[in-house]
N, C-alpha and C positions, 0 to 999 in steps of 0.2 A: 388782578387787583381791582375792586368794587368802584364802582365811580364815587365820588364826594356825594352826590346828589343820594344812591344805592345806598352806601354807606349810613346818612341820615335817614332815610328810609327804615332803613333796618334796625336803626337805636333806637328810631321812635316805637315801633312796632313792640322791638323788646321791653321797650318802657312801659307802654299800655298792658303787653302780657303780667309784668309783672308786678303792675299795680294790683292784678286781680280784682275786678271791681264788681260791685252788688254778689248775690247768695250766692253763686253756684262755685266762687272762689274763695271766699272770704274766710269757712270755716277753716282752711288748711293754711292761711299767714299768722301765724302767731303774733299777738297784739303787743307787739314788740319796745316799740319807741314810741315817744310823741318827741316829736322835732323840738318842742323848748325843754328837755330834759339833757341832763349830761352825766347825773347819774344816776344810782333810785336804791331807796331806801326798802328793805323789807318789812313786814309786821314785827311786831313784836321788840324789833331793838333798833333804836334812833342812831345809837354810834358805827354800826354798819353800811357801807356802800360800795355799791359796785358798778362798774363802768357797762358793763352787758346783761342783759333783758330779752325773755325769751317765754311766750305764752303758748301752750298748744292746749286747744280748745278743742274738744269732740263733741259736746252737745250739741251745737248746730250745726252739727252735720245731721240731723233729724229732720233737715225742712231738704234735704237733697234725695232727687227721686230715688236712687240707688238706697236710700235707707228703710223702703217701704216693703222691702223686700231683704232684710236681714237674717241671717240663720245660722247659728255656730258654726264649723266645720265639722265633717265627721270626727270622734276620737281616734288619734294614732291608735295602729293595730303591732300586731309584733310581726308582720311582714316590713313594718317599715322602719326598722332600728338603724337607719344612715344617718337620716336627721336633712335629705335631701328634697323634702317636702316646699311645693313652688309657692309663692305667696299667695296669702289668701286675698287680697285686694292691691290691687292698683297704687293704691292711697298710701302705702308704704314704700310704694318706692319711686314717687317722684315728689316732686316737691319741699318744703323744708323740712318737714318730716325726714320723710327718704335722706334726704341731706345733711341733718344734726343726726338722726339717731340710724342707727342699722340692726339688723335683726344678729343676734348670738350664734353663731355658727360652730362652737365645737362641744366635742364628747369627752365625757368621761370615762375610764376601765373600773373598774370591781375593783376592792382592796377591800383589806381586813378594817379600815376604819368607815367604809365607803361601799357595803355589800350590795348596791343597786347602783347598775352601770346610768349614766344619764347623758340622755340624748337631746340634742336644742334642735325643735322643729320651727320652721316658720308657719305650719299649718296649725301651731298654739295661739299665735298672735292675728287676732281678729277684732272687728269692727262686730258689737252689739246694740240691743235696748230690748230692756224687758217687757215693753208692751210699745203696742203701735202709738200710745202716746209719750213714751218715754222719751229722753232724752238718749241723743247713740253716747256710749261708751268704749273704752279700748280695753281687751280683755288680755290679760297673759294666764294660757292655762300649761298646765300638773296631769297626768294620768299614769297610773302605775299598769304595766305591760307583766308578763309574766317572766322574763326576763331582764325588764328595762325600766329606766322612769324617765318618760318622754317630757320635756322639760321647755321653758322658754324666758327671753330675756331680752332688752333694749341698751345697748351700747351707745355710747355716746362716740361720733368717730374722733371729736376732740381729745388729746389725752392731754392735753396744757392747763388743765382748770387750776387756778391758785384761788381758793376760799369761795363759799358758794355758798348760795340762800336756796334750798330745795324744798318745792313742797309743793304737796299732793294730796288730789280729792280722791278716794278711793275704800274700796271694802273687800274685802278676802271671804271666801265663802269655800267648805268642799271638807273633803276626808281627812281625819287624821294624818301628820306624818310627810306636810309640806310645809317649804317654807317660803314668805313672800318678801324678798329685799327692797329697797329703795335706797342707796350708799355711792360712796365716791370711793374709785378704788384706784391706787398705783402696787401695791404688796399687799403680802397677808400681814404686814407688819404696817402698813399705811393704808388704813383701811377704816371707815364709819359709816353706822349701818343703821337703818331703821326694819325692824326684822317682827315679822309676824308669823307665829308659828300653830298652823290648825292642832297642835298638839295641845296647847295653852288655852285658859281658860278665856272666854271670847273679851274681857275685859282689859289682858295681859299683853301689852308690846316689849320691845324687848331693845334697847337703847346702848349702842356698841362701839366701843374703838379699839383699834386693835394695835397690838397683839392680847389675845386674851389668856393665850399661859407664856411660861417664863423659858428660856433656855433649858430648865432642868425638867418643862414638861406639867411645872406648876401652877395651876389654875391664879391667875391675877384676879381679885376679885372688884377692884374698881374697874377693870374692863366692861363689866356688862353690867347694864340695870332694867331689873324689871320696872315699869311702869303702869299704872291704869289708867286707861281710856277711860276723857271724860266724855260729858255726853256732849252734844255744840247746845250752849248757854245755860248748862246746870249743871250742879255738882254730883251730881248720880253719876254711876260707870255706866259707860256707855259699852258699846261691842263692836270688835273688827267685823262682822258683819252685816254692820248698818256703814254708811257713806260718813266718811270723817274724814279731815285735813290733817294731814303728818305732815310735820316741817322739820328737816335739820338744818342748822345754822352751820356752815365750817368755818370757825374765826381764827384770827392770829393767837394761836395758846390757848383755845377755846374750841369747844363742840357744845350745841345747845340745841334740845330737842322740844317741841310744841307738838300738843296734838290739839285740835279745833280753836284753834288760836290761846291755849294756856300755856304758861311754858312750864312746864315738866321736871325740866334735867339739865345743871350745866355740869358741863364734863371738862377737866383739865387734862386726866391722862390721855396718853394717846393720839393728840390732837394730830393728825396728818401735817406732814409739813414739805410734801415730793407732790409734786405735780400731778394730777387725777383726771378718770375720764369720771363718768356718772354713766351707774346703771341702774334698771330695774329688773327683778327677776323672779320666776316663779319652779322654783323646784323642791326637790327630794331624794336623798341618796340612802335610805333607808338605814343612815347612821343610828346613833344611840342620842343625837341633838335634835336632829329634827324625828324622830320614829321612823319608824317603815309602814309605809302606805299598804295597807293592803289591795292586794291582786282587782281592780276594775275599778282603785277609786280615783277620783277625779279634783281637783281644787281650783281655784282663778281669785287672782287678780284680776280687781274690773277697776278701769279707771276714768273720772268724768275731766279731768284737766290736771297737767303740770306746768309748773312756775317757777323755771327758771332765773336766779340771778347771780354772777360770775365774772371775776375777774381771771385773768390768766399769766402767765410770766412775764407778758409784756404791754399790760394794759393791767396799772393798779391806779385808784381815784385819783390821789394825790392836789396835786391845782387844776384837772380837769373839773373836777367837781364843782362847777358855778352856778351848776342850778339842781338844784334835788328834789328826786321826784317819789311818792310814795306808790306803793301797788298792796297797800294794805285794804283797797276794795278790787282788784283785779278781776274774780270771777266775775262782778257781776257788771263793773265798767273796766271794761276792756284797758282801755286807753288811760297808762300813769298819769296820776295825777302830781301838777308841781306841790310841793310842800306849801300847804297855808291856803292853797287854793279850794273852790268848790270840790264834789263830788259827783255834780253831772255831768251826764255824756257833755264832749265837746264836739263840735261842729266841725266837719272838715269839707266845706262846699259840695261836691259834686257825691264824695264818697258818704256824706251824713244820710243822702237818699237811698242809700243801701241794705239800712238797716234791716232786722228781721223779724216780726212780733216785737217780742221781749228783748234780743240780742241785738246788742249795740253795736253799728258800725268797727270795722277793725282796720286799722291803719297803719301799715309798713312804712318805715321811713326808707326812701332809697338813695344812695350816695354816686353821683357819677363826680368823673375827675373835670376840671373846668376843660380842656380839649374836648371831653366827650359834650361835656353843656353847649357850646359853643358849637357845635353839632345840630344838638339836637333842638335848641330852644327857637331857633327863626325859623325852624319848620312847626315847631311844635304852637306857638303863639297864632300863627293867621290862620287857625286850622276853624273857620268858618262858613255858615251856608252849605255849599256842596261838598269841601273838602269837610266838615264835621260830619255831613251825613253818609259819607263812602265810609269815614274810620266808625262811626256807631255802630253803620250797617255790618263791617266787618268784625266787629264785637260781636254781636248778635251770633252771628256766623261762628266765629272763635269759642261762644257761650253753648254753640247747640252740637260743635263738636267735639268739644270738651266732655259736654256729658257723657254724648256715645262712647268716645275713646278712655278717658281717665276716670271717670267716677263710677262705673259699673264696679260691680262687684264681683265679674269673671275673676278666674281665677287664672295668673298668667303661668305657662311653663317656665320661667326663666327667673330669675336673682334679679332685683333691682342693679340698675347701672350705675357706678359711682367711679368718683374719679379714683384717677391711681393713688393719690395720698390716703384716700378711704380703704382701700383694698391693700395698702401698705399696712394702714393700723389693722385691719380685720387678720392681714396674718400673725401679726404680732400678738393680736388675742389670742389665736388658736395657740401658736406655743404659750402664751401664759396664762391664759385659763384653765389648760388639759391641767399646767401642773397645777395653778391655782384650785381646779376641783379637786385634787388629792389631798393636797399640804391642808389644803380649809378644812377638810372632813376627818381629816388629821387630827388636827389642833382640835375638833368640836369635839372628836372620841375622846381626848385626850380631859377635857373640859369636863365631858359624860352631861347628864342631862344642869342645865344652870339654874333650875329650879331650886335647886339644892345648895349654888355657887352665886347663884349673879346679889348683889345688894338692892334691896326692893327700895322704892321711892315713888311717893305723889308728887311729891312737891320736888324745886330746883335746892340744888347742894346750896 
């Protein structure tokens, strides 16, 4: 058993690690909380809130040496139709990343609705930028195999989501004949989707709840709605292959879709009402919904940030909500802001000199129980003179190992480690995606192309 004295050693130690302070940590804490909020408001609509807040930021990870040296991964070949391909960075599988989301791990078989078997590699999902000045981005790629459509996707390991504010910077780019999801999923029957299809004309999203046909096989035709992409601050159509914000709203008796901050689309039918993870995904089953990719072509998701906000079945606002905070400037200040307040960065003493160029400090709020505080805080308070310059010096030290060890861009043999609840829900994907890839491509054959079906709209019903 640790001595008292070990013991506070060790909290504080965990403390400092997991403040992650100044660059070489900052990009990978999502700009989560500011300590005077209790709940936060999204864009767009004032009567929504939710208890949980959750930012992941890829652009600044541009200023970390590992990004100076970026490079797709090869394309899956059709030796490698497992799907057992090792991660292509580090950066996925530790930290909160590794943590909130995991990489899709099951396949699909051939069927008559479903004529290209699809396989989920993690050598799809990689760290980009398109020029040495760019900002890095997270890519989810598509390639069609002569056999196979090698495929990829982000799971959320939470499957508790009750109602959620999703939204995403992002552009789809590549061949004919995939398709790019962003959705909360518990069934093919509790199911909302923001759906991009390289078949569709680059102006066309596709705005979805489901079920989309009936018991009898009947196309529902408020199930799906075409929409056009605006452009961000004009009324011209803009294209999925420029960089634009897709947001879905999932409300009580409501689904509501924005793209660059317009709202689009409110939807009644359909609205999910069973508990959900959130995923993003990038595939093709060479259905009659999405086409069939021809033989060598290749498609991606690329995405610059997601913005997460969610309640769950046992955190809804209610009388917690006593201070509300908006994140309708999030990309570019990090850090919610309280309702009514300014819009500049705020100052958090030590962590405000961390800042980077243009990106603004990023600040975790972190929760210990009062036994643990009570620990850590009389060790933690006289830590002056030499006792600050041994924990700095061991920063430093922590900073220059860190890079070696975690932010390279090797590629490891092995699956990120997660705990057993994570590895609990990832089986439970595997049975209900294999069927979920059936019955989905099912119900799309069934649908046939929705160009033909879906109800078109600019504007909200």
């Amino acid at each position: 058993m640790p001595s008292p004295m070990s013991r506070r050693l060790l909290l504080l130690l965990h403390l400092i690690v997991n403040l992650r302070l100044c660059h070489a940590v900052l990009p990978l804490d999502p700009n989560s909380q500011n300590p005077e909020c209790s709940c936060y408001r999204p864009p767009g609509n004032d009567a929504a809130l939710y208890l949980n807040h959750q930012f992941f930021d890829f652009r600044p990870l541009a200023n970390e040496t590992f990004a100076s040296n970026l490079t797709p991964p090869a394309l899956i070949d059709d030796t490698q139709n497992d799907g057992f391909e090792p991660l292509t960075s580090s950066f996925f599988g530790r930290g909160l990343l590794g943590d909130f989301f995991h990489p899709a791990s099951w396949n699909t078989t051939a069927s008559a609705a479903s004529p290209v078997r699809m396989v989920n590699s993690q050598q799809n999902i990689y760290l980009a930028r398109d020029t040495s000045d760019s900002p890095v981005h997270l890519t989810l790629r598509t390639n069609r195999l002569s056999s196979f459509q090698s495929t990829a996707g982000l799971e959320t390991d939470e499957q508790d989501y009750i109602h959620a504010s999703i939204r995403v910077r992002a552009r789809v780019t590549g061949t004919p004949g995939a398709c790019a999801g962003i959705f909360t999923y518990h069934s093919d029957d509790q199911e909302s989707d923001i759906e991009i299809l390289t078949s569709d004309p680059e102006s066309t999203m596709r705005a979805t709840n489901q079920p989309g046909v009936d018991a009898q096989g009947v196309v529902i035709p408020e199930a799906s709605t075409l929409l056009t992409i605006s452009a961000p601050g004009s009324e011209a159509n803009g294209s999925w292959t420029d960089w634009n914000e897709y947001q879905l709203d999932w409300l009580p008796g409501q689904s509501e879709w924005y793209v660059n901050g317009v709202s689009k689309l409110n939807k009644t039918y359909g609205v999910p009402t069973e508990a959900s993870n959130i995923q993003l995904r990038m595939w093709g089953d060479g259905g009659t919904w999405t086409g069939e990719m021809s033989d060598g072509g290749v498609a991606t998701l690329d995405i610059e940030w997601i913005d997460l906000l969610f309640n769950t079945s046992d955190s809804a606002p209610g009388e917690a909500c006593t201070k509300v905070c908006n994140v309708d400037n999030i990309a570019n200040n990090p850090v919610p802001q309280v309702a009514g307040a300014s819009s500049g960065a705020m100052g958090f003493g030590l962590l405000s000199t961390c800042a980077l160029g243009s990106w603004y400090p990023k600040v975790t709020e972190i929760t210990v129980t009062s036994d643990d505080a009570s620990q850590i805080w009389p060790i933690a308070l006289p830590l002056t003179g030499s006792g600050a310059v041994i924990v700095f010096s061991w920063l430093i030290l922590h900073k220059f190992v860190w890079s070696l060890t975690c932010c390279s861009s090797t590629i490891y043999s092995r699956r990120p480690s997660r705990s057993t609840y994570s590895r609990l829900n990832e089986a439970k994907n595997v049975r209900k995606h294999s069927v979920r890839g059936m019955s989905h491509a099912s119900r799309r054959a069934v649908r046939g192309n929705l160009a033909d079906h879906s109800v078109e709209s600019g504007e909200p019903e």
